[in-house]
N, C-alpha and C positions, 0 to 999 in steps of 0.2 A: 410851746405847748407844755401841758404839767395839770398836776391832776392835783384838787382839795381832797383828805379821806378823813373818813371818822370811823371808830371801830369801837365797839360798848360790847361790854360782856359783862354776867351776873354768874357770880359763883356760892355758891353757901360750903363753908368748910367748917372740922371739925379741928373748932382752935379760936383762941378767943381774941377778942380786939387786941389784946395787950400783945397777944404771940401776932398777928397780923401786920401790926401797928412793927414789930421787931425785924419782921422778917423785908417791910418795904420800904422803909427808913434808916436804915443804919445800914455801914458798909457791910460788915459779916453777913448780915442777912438777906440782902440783896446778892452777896455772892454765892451763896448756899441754893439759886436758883437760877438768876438771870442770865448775864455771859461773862467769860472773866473775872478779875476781881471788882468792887466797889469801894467808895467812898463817899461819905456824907457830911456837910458840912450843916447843921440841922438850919432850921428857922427861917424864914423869908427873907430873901437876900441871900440865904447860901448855893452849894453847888452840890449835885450829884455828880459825880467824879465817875467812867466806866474804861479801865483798862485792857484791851480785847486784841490780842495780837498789836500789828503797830497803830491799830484808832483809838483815840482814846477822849470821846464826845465829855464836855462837860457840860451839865443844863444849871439853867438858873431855876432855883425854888420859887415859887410865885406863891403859893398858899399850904401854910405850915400848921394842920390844927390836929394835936395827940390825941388819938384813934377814934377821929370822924374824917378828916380828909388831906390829902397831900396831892402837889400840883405841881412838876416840874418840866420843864422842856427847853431844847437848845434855842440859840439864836438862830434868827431868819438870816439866811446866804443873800449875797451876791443875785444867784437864780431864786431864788423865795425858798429853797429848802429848809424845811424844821420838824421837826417832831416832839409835840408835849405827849403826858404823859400824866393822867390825874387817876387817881386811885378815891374811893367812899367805901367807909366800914360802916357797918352798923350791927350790934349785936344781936342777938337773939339768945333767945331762952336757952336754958339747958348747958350753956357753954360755946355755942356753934356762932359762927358770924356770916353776915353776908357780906361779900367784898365786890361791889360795882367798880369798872375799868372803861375810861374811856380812852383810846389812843386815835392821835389826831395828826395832820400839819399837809404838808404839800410836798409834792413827790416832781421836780421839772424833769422837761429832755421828751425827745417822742419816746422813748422805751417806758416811761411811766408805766407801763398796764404789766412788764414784767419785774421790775421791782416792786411792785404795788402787793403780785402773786405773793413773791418770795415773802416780803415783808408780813403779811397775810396768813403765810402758814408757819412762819418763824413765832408769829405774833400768839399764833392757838398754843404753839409746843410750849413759850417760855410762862402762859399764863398756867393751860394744864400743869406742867411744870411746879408751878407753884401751889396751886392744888397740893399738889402730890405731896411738896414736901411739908404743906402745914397740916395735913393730914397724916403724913407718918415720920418727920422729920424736926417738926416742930422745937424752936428750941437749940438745935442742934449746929453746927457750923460746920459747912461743908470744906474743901482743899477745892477749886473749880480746876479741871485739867481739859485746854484747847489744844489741840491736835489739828494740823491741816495737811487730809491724808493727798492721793495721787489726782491729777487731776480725770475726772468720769466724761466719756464721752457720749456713751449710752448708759442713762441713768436707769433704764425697765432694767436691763441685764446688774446694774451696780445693786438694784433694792432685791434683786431676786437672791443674788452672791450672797446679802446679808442674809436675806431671809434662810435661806442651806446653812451658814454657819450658825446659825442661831436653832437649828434642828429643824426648820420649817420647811416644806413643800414648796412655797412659792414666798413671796414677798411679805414682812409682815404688817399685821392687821392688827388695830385697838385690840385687846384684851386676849390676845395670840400668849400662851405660856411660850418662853424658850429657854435654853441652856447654851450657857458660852463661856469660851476660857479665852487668858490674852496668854495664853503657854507659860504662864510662870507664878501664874495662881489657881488655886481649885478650881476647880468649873464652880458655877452658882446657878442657880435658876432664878426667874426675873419672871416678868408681865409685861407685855407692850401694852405701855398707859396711852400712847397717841401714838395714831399715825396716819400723815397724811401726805400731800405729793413732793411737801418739801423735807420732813421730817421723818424721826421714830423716837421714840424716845421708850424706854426699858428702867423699870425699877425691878430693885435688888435691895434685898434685907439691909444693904450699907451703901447702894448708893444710888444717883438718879443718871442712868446712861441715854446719854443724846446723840445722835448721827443725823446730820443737818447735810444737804443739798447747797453748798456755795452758791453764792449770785455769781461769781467769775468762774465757776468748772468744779472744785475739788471737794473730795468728801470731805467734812468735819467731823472727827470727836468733839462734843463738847460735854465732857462729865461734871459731876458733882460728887464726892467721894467723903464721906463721913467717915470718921476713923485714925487712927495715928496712917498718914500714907508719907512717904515721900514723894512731892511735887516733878522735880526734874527725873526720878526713874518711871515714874507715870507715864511722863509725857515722852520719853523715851520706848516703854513698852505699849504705850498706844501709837506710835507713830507706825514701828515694827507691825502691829499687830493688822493696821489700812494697809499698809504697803504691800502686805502678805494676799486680804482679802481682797484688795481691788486690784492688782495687779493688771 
C-alpha cells in the first residue's frame, strides 16, 4: 500500500524574479531557507545536492528555465518512493513576484497517512519559510544550524514548554510576539510566522528560528542565522539550550 500526493501553493512576495530565481537555484540560497546546507549543479542534467544530518537526497534537474521555472526531484526507490519538486515565477508589477509550488511523488508502507502529516506541515513551514526570508532576508546568506534535541514523548506538554519559554501562556500561535534567550546572547524579540501541529517557526531581526516535531520522536532546531555566527558553538548552544527546555 502507498499513497500518490500532490501539494500546489501560490505565494506573492516582496522581491523580484531575479532574488526568487537566487534564493531556489543556487546552493547559498536554498540554504538560507530550506534544511541544511545546499548545492547546485545548475542546468538540466544537473543535481540538487541537500546535506541534512546523515541524509543527504540528491535530485535530478529535469527543467532548468532562469526566473520562469525549475523542476527537480529524486529517483524512484526500489518501493516507488520519490519526491519532485517544481517551482514557477512570474513577475508582477512594482517589483513583487508570484512564486507557484507544486510538491509531488509517492509515499509507500501502510504508515503512509503519518508521514504524508509530517511531510504536510514540514512542507507549509519550509515554504512560509521562504516567504519570510525573500520578504526580509532577501539577498542575504544565511549559517543553517540543525540541532536534534531529546527525544518528546508528549508533544501538547513539549509545544506548551516552548510556548512558557518564549513568554506565552499556552503553546504558540501564527503571529503570537515572543522573547527568548539561548543563556549566552541577549534576549531578542521574534513573531511566530507559522505554526502548526508539526512546527513553529519564529523570526528575529537576524534570523529565521525553526522547532520541528521529528517523524522518529525528537525535537529539532532547525535555524537560519544571518550574521557573522560560528557554526559548531551554535550548534553546541542550541543543543544545551532543547536539552534544558525539553528535559
Amino acid at each position: 500500500m502507498g499513497h500518490e500526493f500532490e501539494i500546489a501553493d501560490r505565494v506573492e512576495v516582496d522581491a523580484t524574479p531575479e532574488q526568487v530565481w537566487d534564493a531556489i537555484a543556487t546552493g547559498p540560497g536554498i540554504t538560507s531557507w530550506f534544511m541544511g546546507r545546499s548545492e547546485v549543479d545548475g542546468g538540466v542534467g544537473g543535481t540538487v545536492k541537500t546535506a541534512f544530518g546523515g541524509y543527504e537526497p540528491a535530485s535530478a534537474i529535469t527543467s532548468w528555465d532562469p526566473l520562469e521555472r525549475l523542476v527537480y526531484g529524486t529517483e524512484r526507490e526500489e518501493d516507488g518512493r520519490f519526491v519532485a519538486y517544481e517551482f514557477l515565477i512570474e513577475a508582477r508589477s512594482g517589483g513583487s513576484t508570484v512564486l507557484r509550488t507544486v510538491t509531488s511523488g509517492f509515499l509507500p508502507g501502510d504508515d503512509w497517512e503519518d508521514e504524508f502529516e509530517a511531510m504536510r506541515g514540514g512542507g507549509e513551514l519550509f515554504l512560509r519559510t521562504l516567504v519570510e526570508y525573500l520578504n526580509g532576508f532577501a539577498g542575504r546568506k544565511a549559517v543553517p544550524v540543525t540541532v536534534f534535541g531529546p527525544a518528546i514523548e508528549d508533544w501538547d506538554r513539549a509545544w506548551l514548554a516552548l510556548g512558557r519559554k518564549l513568554g506565552l501562556a499556552g503553546r504558540p500561535d501564527t503571529g503570537d510576539g515572543v522573547r527568548l534567550s539561548t543563556g549566552s546572547m541577549s534576549t531578542v524579540d521574534g513573531e511566530v510566522y507559522l505554526a502548526n501541529e508539526q512546527t513553529v517557526g519564529i523570526r528575529t531581526g537576524d534570523a529565521l528560528l525553526r522547532f520541528v516535531r521529528g517523524f522518529r520522536g525528537p525535537m529539532l532546531a532547525m535555524h537560519h542565522l544571518f550574521g557573522d555566527v560560528d557554526p559548531a558553538e551554535q550548534d553546541e548552544l542550541w543543543a544545551d539550550w532543547l536539552g534544558r527546555v525539553f528535559r
